[in-house]
N, C-alpha and C positions, 0 to 999 in steps of 0.2 A: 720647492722653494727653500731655501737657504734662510734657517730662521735663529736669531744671536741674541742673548737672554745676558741682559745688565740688569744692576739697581737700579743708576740714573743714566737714562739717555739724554745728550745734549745735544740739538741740531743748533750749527755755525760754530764758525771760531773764530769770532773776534772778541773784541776785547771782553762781551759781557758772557760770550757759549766759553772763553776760556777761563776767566774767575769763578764761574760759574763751578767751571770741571772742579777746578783745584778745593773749591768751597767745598762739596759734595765730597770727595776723594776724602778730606780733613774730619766729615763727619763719618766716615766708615764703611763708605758707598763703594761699590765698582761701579768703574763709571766709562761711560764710552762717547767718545762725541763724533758725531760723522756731521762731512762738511762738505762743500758744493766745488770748493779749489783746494786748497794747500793751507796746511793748518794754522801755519804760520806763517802766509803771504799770499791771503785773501781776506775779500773782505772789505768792510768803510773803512776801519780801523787806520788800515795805512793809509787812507786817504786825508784820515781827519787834520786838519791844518794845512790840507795839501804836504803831510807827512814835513812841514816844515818846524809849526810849531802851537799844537793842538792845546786847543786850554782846557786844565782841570783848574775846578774852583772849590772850593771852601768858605768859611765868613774870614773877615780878616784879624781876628785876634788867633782863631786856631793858626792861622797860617803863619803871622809871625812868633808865636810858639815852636816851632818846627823851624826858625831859623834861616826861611826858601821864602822865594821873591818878596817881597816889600811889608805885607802886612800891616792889620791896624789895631791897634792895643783896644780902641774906641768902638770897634763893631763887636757884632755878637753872631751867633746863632738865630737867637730873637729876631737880629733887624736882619738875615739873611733870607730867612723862613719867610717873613712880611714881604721884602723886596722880590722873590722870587713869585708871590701869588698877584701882588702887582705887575710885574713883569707878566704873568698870564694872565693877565687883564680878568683875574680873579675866577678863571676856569678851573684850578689846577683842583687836584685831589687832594685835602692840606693833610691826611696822612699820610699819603707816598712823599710829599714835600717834607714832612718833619723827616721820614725817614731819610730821604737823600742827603738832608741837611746836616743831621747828625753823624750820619758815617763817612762821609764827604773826604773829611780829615785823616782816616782812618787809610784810605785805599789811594791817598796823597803820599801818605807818609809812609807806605809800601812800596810804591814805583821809586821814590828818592832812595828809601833805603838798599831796596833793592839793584840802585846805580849808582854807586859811588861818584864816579866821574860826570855826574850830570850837573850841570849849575846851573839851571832853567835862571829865564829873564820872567819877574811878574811886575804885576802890583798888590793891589791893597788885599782883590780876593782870589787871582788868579797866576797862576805859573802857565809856560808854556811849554810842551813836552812832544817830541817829535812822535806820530802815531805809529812807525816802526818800532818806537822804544816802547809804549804799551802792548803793544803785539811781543815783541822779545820777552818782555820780565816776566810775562803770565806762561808763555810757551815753557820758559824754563821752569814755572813751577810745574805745569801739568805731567812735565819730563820727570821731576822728582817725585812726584808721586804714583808714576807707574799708569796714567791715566792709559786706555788703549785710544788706538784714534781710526777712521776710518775716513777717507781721502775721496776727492770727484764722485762724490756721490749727493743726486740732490732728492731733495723732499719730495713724495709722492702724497701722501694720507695722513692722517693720524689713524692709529689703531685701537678700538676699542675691546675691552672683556666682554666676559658676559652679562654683568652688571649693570656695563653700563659705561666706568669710568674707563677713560685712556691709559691702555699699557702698550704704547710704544706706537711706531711708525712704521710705513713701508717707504724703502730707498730704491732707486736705479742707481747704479751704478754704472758712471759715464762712460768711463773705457771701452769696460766690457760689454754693455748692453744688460746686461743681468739687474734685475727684483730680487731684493732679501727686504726680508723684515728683521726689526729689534723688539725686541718684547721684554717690556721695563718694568720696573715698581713705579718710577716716577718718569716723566721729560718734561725737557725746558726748552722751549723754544728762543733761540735766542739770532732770528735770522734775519735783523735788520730789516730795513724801509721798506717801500711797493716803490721805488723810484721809476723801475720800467715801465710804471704805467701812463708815464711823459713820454713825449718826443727828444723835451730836452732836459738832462740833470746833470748832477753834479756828481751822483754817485757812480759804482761799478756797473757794469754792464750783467750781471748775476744778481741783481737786488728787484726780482720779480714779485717779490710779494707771497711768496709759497705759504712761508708760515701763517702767516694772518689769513689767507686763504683756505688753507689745513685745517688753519681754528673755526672756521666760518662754515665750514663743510660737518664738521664736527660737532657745529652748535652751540660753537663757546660764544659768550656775549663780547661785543667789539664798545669802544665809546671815544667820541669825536673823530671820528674816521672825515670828517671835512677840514680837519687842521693841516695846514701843509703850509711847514715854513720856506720860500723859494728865496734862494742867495744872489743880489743883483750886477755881484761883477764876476761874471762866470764866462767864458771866453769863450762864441761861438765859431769863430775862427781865428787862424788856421786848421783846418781838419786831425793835424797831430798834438794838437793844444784843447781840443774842443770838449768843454765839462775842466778843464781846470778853471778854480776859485782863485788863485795866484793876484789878479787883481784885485780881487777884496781882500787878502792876506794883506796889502799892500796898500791899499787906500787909506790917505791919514789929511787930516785936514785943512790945511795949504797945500799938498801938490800934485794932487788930484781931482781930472773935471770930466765930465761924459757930455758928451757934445752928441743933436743928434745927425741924420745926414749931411745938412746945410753946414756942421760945424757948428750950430749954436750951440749955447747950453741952455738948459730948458727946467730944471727946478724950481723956479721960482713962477715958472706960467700953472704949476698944478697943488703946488703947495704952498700955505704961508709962512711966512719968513721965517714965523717960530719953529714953523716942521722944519724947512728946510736946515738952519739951524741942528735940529736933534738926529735927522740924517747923516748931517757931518758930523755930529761932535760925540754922537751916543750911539749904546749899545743897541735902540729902534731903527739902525739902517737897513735893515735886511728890507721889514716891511714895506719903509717910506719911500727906499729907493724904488724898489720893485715895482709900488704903485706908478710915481713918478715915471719912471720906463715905460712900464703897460698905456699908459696917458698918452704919450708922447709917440709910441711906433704904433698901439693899435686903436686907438682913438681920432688922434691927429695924421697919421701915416707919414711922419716924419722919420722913420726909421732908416737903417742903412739899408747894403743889399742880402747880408746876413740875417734879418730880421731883430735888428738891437740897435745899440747905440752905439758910440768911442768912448772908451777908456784914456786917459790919458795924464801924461804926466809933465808939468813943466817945472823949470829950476829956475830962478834967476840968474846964476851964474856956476861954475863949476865946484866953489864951495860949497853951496847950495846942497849940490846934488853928490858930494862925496859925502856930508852930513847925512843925508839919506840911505848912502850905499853901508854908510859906519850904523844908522840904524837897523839896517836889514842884509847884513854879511850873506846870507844864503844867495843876494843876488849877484853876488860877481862871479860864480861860478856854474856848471853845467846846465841843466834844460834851464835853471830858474836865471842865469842871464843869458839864454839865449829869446826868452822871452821880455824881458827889460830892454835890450838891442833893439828886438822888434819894436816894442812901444814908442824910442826913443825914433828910431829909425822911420817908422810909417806914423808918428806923431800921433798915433793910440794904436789901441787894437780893440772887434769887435767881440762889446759884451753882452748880455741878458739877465734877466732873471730865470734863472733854474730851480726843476723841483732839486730839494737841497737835504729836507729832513723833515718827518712823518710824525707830527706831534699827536696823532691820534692812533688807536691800536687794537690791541689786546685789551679788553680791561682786566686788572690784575690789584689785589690789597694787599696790604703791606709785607705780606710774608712769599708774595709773588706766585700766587697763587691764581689760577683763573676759576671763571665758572665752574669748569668742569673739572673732577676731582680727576687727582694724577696726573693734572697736565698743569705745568709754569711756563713765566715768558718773564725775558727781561731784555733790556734795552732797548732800541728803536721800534720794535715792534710791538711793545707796549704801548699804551696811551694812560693819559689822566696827569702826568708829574709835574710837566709844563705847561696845561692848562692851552692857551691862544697864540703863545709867542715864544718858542724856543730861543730865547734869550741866555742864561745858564747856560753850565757846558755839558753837553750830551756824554762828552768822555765820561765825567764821572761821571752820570749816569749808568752808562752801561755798565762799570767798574761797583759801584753801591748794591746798584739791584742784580748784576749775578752774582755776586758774593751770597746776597742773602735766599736767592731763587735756588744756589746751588745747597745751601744749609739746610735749606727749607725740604728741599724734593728728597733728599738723603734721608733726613728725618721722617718723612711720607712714606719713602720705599720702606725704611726697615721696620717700622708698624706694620704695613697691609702687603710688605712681600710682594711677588710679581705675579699677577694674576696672569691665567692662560687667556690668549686670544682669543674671539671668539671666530669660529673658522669661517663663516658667512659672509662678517667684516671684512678680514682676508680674502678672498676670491673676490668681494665686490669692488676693493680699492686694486685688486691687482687687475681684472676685468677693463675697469676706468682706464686705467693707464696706458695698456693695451690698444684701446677703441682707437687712433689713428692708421693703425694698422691691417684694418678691415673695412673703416669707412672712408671719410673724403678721399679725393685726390687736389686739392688746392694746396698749394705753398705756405705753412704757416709762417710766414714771415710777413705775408700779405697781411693778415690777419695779427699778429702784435701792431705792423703800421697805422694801420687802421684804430685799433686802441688806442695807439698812441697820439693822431689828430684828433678824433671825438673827446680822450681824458683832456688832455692840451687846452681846447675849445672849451669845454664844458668847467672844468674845474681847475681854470689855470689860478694867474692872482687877484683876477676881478672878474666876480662871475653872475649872473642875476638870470633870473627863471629860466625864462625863453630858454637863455644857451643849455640850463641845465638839463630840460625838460627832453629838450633834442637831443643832448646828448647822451641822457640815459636812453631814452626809443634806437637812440642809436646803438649803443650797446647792446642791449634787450634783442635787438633786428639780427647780431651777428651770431651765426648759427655752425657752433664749434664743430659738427658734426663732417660738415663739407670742406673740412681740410683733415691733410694725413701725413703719412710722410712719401717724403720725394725719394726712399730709398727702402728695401726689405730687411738689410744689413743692422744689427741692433748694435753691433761696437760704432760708441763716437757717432751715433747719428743726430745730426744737428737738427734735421725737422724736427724730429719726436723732442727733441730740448724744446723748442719753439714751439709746440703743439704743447706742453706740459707748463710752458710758463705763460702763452697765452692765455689758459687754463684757468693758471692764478689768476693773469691779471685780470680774466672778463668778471669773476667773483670780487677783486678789491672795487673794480671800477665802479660797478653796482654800488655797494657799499658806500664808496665816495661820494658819491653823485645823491641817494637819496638822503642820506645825512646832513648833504649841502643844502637841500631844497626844503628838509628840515628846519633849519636855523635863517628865520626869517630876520637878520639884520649884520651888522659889521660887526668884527670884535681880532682884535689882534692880527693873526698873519689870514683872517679868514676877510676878504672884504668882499659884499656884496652893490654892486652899482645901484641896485632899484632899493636897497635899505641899508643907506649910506648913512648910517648910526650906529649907535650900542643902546641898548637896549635890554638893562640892568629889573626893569619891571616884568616884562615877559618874555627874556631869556637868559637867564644867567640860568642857564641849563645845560646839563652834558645830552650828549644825543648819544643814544644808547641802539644798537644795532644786534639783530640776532632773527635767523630764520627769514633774509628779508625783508623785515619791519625797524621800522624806528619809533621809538619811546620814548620823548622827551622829562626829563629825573632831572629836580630843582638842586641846585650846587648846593651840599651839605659846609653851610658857611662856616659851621663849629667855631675858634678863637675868634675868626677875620671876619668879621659881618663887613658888610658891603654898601659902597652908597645907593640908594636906590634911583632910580629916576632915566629918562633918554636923554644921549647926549648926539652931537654928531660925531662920526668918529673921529677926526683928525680932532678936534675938540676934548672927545674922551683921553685919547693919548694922552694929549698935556695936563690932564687933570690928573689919571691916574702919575702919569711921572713926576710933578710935585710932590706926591706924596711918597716918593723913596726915598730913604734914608739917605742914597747919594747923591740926590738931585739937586 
């Protein structure tokens, strides 16, 4: 086997595996990142704004300091740090939050500088920047710094020494069919969500969950692995549209309505006036709609024949709706107005809520470091930063925490060098990867399907024992062994992908599910039907995941104490959003 010796290893390349590279590179690392697609056009990255127009955020005084979208001379850092732990309905980890907070600005004022010709539209704390362009400005630095890169190859194992701690990975390599290992000082995992563990998302179709899976295999400790923020105008039809967010891009508040089969509208039968309200007018629509949808198609069975609702758009008159087209230029042209035509044309199109983004993870402290020594994680596959409610913009995110995950692991490697593999680990993870090959003859494809109805059911965006209970037995029941691949040929064999990321997800699934069953009440994008509350007395707790077990660990409240007491949830929302600096 083919074995390739870096300081820091980077798995993914998007926005936070390639800040990451460049971070590491700066502190005196070789560094290599091997990636699942193309280093520079894969990935959430380009998805993020539906690649139209992705928001990073900051507080609003640094932002108008810098001169880019609107800014507010009157905010701070202070009430950014505060608002954002509100906005996680006080789950969040407040030193990854001061972190994110602070460098925010920092990794802002790098994407602008680094484009001259960009003149992003914001406001007070947010610009919006096409996820193409964060993908390009990072590409180009890792280029000037010689970083090497390594293409269509996805995550097998983590690799450990003999010690103990993680030096490096095993990869296949898609093409070819071929195993190699890297053997590192340090790795960063930086491979985005578990989205495939839905039926339905919003993400890429390669966002199985390896990494978080890898860590979990490994024995790194995971925490809120039941957070999952779902996005509710997600298009499930037409079939060549389906997972784009285009209409929540677009939803603004007079001229957008979701109707459900009858054509009615239906907001105001599940929510009170005031939610319905913060729905429209606030950054809370992800969750509120999402409930509202789930009420209405799997409660009431009022849904279309897509399983969702209609999206839809009306004008009063043609001024109306050029005023619209002059706020959103991207829609008079290619797929994005051949999808506006449709709307206007079939007088919506069908939406949902989709899995959208993984607010729980890796757990990781401020130097992006996990449990286990020699291994780092940054962005989506982390947990702790957003707490309940991915509200804040995840770009920066990723962009903060691999800057410092890449500083941090370079620093790691050149203290403790690159420890030798240990050869047993080797043979066992390459062994593992193998086992399709020898055992079932079933179609793994049947088996992600399967994952993907039982995760769906079990931990969609309203979930309560019974479903959860069955659907972990259900999981638990499927017996990875009785599938293989439908082919002997290791180039480009698409079972053995399917058998490898099945893999992942029946390990995330697990994870998800008992951490859900975990957290006996509502809180953020988590809502449970049988404890349709929050629950500030006995749980303001992170659920902590490792070897199978979950450990319930009281939120270290540090500056931000917290009010104590049960509220309901729809209830708790409006209390907690009073209390934001911008409410």
């Amino acid at each position: 086997m083919k074995i390739i010796k870096t300081d820091v290893l980077i798995v993914g390349s998007g926005g936070a595996g390639l800040r990451a590279a460049a971070a590491a590179a700066d502190g005196g690392a070789k560094v290599l990142i091997v990636c699942k697609g193309k280093v520079n056009r894969s990935g959430s990255t380009l998805l993020a704004g539906a690649n139209v127009s992705a928001d990073v955020m900051c507080d609003g005084r640094s932002m108008a300091s810098m001169n880019i979208g609107i800014g507010d001379e009157n905010d701070s850092k202070e009430k950014f740090y505060q608002d954002i732990i509100l906005e996680g309905v006080y789950l969040n980890d407040r030193a990854l939050v001061k972190q994110y907070v602070e460098n925010a600005p920092t990794v802002i004022r790098e994407i602008v500088e680094n484009n001259k010709n960009l003149h992003p539209k914001g406001d007070d704390r947010e610009i919006g920047i096409p996820g193409s362009t964060i993908i390009d400005t990072y590409y180009k630095m890792i280029k000037e710094r010689d970083v090497d890169v390594i293409e269509d190859s996805s995550l097998l194992d983590l690799l450990k020494a003999k010690d103990g701690n993680v030096a490096g990975a095993l990869f296949l390599d898609l093409l070819r069919g071929e195993i190699f290992a890297v053997n590192a000082g340090a790795t960063v995992l930086a491979t985005g969500g578990m989205h495939n563990c839905y039926s339905f998302t919003s993400g890429t179709t390669g966002l199985a969950g390896e990494g978080q899976a890898a860590a979990i295999r490994a024995g790194a400790e995971m925490t809120d692995m039941e957070m999952v923020t779902f996005c509710p105008g997600v298009i499930t039809h037409p079939m060549k549209w389906r997972g784009s967010i285009l209409p929540y891009i677009i939803h603004t508040n007079d001229e957008f309505r979701l109707r459900n089969a009858k054509g009615e509208e239906f907001m105001d039968r599940h929510l009170p006036q005031s939610a319905v309200d913060l729905a429209l007018h606030s950054e809370w629509n992800k969750l509120l709609l999402c409930y509202a949808m789930y009420k209405e198609v799997v409660d009431e069975g009022r849904g279309d024949e897509w399983g969702g609702v209609s999206f839809d758009l009306e004008f009063r008159d043609e001024e109306h709706e050029k005023a619209f087209l002059d706020r959103y230029p991207f829609l008079k042209t290619g797929t994005c107005n051949e999808m506006f035509r449709y709307i206007k044309e079939h007088r919506g199109i069908p939406v949902y809520g989709a899995a959208h983004y993984f607010d729980g993870g890796i757990m990781v402290d401020p130097s992006f470091a996990t449990s286990l020594r020699g291994l780092f994680a940054a962005g989506e596959c982390t947990g702790g930063t957003f707490g309940a409610n991915r509200v804040s913009a995840a770009t920066t995110q990723m962009l903060v925490q691999g800057f410092e995950a890449g500083k941090s692991a370079a620093a790691y490697a050149k203290e403790t060098g690159i420890r030798e593999l240990c050869p047993n680990c080797l043979e066992k993870a390459e062994a593992d990867a193998l086992r399709p090959f020898s055992e079932g003859a079933k179609d793994p494809r049947t088996l992600k399907k399967k994952i993907n109805e039982i995760v769906s059911a079990g931990a969609g965006v309203v979930r309560n024992e019974e479903g959860m209970k069955k659907a972990l037995s259900g999981i638990k029941a499927l017996d990875l062994s009785v599938y293989g691949v439908t082919t002997s040929l290791r180039e480009y064999n698409r079972s053995w992908m399917d058998w490898l990321e099945s893999r992942s997800m029946l390990v995330c699934a697990e994870a998800i599910l008992k951490s859900s069953l975990a957290r006996r009440e509502s809180r953020g994008v988590f809502i449970r039907s049988d404890y349709f509350y929050t629950d500030n007395d006995e749980f303001l707790v992170w659920t902590r995941y490792r070897d199978g077990e979950v450990r319930l660990v009281p939120v270290e409240q540090g500056d931000y104490p917290v009010p104590g007491g049960r509220l309901g949830y729809i209830e708790n929302i409006e209390a907690v959003i009073k209390r934001l600096s911008y409410s």
